[in-house]
Each structure stands twice: as C-alpha cells, then as structure tokens.
N, C-alpha and C positions, 0 to 999 in steps of 0.2 A: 831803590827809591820807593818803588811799592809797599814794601813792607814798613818803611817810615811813614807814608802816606796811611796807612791804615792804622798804626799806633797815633800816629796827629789825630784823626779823624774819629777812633775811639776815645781820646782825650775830651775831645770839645764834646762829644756825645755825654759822657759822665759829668762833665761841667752845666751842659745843656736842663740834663734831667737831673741834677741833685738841684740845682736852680728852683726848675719847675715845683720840685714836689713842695721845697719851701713855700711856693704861693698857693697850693693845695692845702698846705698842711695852716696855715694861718686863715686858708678859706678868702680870699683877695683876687684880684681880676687879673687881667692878662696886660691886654692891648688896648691902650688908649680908651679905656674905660676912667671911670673915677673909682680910684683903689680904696679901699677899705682897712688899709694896714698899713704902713709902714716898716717894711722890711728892712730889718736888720744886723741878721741872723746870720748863719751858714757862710758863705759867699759872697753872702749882701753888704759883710762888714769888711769886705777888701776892696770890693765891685760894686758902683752903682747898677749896674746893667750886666751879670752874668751870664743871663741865657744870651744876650746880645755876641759876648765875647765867647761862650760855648757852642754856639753858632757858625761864629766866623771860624775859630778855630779848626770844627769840623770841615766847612770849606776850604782850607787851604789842608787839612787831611786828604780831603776829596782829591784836589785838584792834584797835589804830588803822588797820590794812588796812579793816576789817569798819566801824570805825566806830559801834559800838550804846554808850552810856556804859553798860549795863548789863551788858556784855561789862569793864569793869573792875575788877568783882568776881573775871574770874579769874585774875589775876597775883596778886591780897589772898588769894585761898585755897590757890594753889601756894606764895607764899611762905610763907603762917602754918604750912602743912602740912610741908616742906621744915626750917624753920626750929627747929619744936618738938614735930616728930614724927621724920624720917629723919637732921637732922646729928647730934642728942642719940644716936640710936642708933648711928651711923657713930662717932663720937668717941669712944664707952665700945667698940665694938671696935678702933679705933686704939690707943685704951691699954693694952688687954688688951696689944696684939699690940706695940707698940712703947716704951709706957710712956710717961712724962710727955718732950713735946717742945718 
C-alpha cells in the first residue's frame, strides 16, 4: 500500500505544480487576491480549482503512504474546508473581477 501511497501522492504533486506554473506563467495571483487572468488553459479547462484537487490528491497519497485509517480524516477536512470555505470565497471574487462565466 506504500508504494501506491507514493505514486497517489506523486500524482497530485504534478497536478499541483503544472497548475501552479500556469498562474506564474500568465503572471496572476494565488490566494484570495484579486486575480488578474482568467484561467483557462492547461488544467484550468477541465478543473475550476486544480491545485485544490492536486492538493488533495497528494493527501490521500500521503495518507495511504503512512497507512493509519485515522489519517483519512484528513483529505474529509481539506476537502470540506477547500470546498465551503476558500472556493465560495474565490468565486465571489472571480465575479467581482470578471463577472458571470
């Protein structure tokens, strides 16, 4: 299970950072900034939120590396958190900044 734990976990990694370089590479902000772009590109055109989902991914990489079932509590609270806390806030500034898409 280790060895699938770290191929998961190298997955969301590459998802993570091809993500990233996208918002490098258009020159656009991160986190709960006012973005400057509208990403569309790479990733962006399957995924509203890839590094969100290359994130979690990695986490449950993490977690079946490590192997504790009580360690799967923490991809359940990155995503509840993620999902009803920072996209609701990303989104009302996406609209601010680009309006209904």
């Amino acid at each position: 299970m280790a060895l699938v734990g770290i191929i998961i976990a190298i997955i969301g990694m590459i998802i993570l950072v091809k993500s990233s370089n996208i918002f490098k590479k258009v020159d656009t902000t991160y986190i709960n900034e006012t973005p400057t772009a509208f990403v569309t590109e790479g990733l962006f055109a399957y995924s509203r939120n890839p590094m969100y989902l290359g994130a979690l991914i990695n986490i449950i990489g993490i977690v079946l590396f490590i192997g504790n079932a009580i360690g799967l509590f923490v991809p359940i609270l990155f995503f509840s958190a993620i999902h009803f806390i920072c996209i609701p806030i990303e989104e009302k500034i996406m609209q601010s900044t680009f309006g209904q898409t």
